[in-house]
Backbone bond lengths (Angstrom), bond angles and torsions (degrees), N, CA, C in turn:
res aa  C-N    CA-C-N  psi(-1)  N-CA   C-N-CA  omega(-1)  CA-C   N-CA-C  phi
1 X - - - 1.450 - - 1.537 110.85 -
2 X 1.573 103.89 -50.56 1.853 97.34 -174.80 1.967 81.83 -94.14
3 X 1.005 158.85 44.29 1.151 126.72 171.56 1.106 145.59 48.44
4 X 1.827 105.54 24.41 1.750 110.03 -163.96 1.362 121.94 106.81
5 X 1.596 107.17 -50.95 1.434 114.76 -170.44 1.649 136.41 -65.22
6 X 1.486 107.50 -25.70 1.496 134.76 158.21 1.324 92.24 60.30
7 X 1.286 119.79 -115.61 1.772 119.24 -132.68 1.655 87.98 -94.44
8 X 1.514 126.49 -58.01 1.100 121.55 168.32 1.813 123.75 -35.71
9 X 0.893 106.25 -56.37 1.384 115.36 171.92 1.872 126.82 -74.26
10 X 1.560 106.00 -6.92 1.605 111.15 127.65 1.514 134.83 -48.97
11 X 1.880 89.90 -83.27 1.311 110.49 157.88 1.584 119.40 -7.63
12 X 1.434 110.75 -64.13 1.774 119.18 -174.48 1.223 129.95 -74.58
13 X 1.823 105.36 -20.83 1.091 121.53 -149.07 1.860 82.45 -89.22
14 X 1.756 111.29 -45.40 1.470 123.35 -160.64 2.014 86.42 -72.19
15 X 1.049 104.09 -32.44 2.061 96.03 -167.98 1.620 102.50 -68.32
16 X 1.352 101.39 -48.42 1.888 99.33 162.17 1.091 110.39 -30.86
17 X 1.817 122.44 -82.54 1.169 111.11 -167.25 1.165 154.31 -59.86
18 X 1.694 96.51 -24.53 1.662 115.75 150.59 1.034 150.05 -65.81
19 X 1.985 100.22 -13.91 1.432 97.46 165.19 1.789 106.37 -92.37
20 X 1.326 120.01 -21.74 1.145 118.01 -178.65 1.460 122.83 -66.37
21 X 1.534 114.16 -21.82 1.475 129.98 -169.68 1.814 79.07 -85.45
22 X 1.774 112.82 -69.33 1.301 105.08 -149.85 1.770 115.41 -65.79
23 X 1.536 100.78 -1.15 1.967 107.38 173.19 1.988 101.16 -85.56
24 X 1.250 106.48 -32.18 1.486 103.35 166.96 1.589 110.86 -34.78
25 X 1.491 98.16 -61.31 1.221 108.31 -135.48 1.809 90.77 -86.92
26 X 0.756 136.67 1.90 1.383 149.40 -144.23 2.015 83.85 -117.74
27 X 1.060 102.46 -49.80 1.488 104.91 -136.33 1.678 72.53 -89.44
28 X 1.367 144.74 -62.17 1.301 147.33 -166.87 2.052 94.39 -62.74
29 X 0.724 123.95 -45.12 1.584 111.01 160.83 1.496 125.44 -49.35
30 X 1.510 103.66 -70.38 1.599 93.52 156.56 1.284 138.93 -10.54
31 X 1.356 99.86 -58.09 1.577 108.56 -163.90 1.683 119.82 -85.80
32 X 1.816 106.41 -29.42 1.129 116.57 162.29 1.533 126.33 -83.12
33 X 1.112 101.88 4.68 1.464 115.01 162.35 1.371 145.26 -114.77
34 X 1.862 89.73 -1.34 1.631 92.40 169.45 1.932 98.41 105.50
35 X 0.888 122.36 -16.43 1.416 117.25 176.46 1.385 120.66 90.06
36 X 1.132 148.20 -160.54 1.441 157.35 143.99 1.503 119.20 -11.53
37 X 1.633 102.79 -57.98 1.284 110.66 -160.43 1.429 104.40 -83.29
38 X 1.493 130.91 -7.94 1.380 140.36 -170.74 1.596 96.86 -47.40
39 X 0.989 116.17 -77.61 1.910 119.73 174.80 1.415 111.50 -42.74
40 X 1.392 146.27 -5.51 1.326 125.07 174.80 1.466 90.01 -114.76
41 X 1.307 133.33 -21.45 1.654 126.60 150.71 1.120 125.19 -45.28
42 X 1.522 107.76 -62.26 2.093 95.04 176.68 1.372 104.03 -66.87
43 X 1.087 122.66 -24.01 1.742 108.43 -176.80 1.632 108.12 -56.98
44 X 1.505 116.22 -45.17 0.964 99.67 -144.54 1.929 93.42 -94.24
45 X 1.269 110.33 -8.83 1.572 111.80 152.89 1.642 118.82 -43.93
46 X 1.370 97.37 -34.23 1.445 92.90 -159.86 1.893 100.27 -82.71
47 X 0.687 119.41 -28.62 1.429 131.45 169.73 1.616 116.75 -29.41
48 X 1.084 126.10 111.49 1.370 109.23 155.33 1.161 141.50 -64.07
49 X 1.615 134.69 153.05 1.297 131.14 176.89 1.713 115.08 -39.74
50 X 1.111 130.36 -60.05 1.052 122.25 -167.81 1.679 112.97 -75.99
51 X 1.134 106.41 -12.12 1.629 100.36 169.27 1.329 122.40 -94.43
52 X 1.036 110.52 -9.44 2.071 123.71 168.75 1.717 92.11 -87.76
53 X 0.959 126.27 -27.90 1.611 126.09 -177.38 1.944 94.55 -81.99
54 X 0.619 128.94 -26.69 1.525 140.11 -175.39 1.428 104.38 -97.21
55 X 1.183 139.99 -38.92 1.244 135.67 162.00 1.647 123.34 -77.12
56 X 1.552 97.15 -22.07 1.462 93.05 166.00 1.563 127.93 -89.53
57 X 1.711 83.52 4.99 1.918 83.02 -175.16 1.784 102.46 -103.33
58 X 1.268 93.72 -17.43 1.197 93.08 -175.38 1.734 111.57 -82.48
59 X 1.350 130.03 -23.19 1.014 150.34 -175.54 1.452 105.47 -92.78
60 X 1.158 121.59 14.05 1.491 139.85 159.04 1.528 109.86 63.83
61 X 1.352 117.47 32.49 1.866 134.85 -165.02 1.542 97.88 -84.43
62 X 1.393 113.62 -42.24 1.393 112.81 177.33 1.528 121.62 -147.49
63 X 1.460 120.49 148.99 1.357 139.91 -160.51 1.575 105.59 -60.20
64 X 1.038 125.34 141.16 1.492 119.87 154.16 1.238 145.03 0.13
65 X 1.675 82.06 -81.45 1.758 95.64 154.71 1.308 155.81 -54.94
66 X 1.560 97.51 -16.55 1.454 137.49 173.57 1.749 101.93 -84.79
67 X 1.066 113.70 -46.84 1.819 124.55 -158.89 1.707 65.53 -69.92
68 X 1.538 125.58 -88.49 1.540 131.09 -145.04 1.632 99.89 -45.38
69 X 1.430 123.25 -25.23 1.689 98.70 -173.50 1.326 107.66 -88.51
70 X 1.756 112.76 -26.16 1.510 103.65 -167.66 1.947 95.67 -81.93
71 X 1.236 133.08 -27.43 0.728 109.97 170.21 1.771 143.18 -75.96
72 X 1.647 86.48 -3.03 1.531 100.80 170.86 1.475 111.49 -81.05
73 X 1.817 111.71 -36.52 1.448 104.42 171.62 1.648 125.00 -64.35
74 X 1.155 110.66 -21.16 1.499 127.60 166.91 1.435 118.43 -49.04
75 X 1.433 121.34 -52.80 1.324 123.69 -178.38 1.584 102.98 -92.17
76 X 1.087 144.63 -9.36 1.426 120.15 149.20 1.484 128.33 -70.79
């Protein structure tokens, strides 16, 4: 029935199937969730306006003068 292999060749036969079931299930999550980058997306949802305006000035995305108006439109 197992071909020789007996308890070991259970053993391998059940680790196959669990990694193949648990890459299913891995891989159908993935996809309904947006992939990899899903967690640095809600993060950066969670962020407020003025601190993505602060990370973008600091990350050199926009000029001075630009940071001072959008952050002046911010506080009105």
């Amino acid at each position: 029935m197992m071909m020789g292999f007996g308890f070991i060749g259970l053993l391998l036969m059940l680790l196959f199937w669990g990694m193949l079931i648990a890459g299913a299930v891995w891989l159908v999550k993935a996809i309904l969730t947006g992939g990899a980058n899903s967690g640095v997306l809600v993060e950066r949802n969670r962020l407020s306006a003025s601190e993505i305006l602060n990370q973008r000035y600091a990350k050199g995305e926009i000029t001075r003068e630009q940071y001072a108006l959008m952050s002046e439109d911010l506080q009105d």
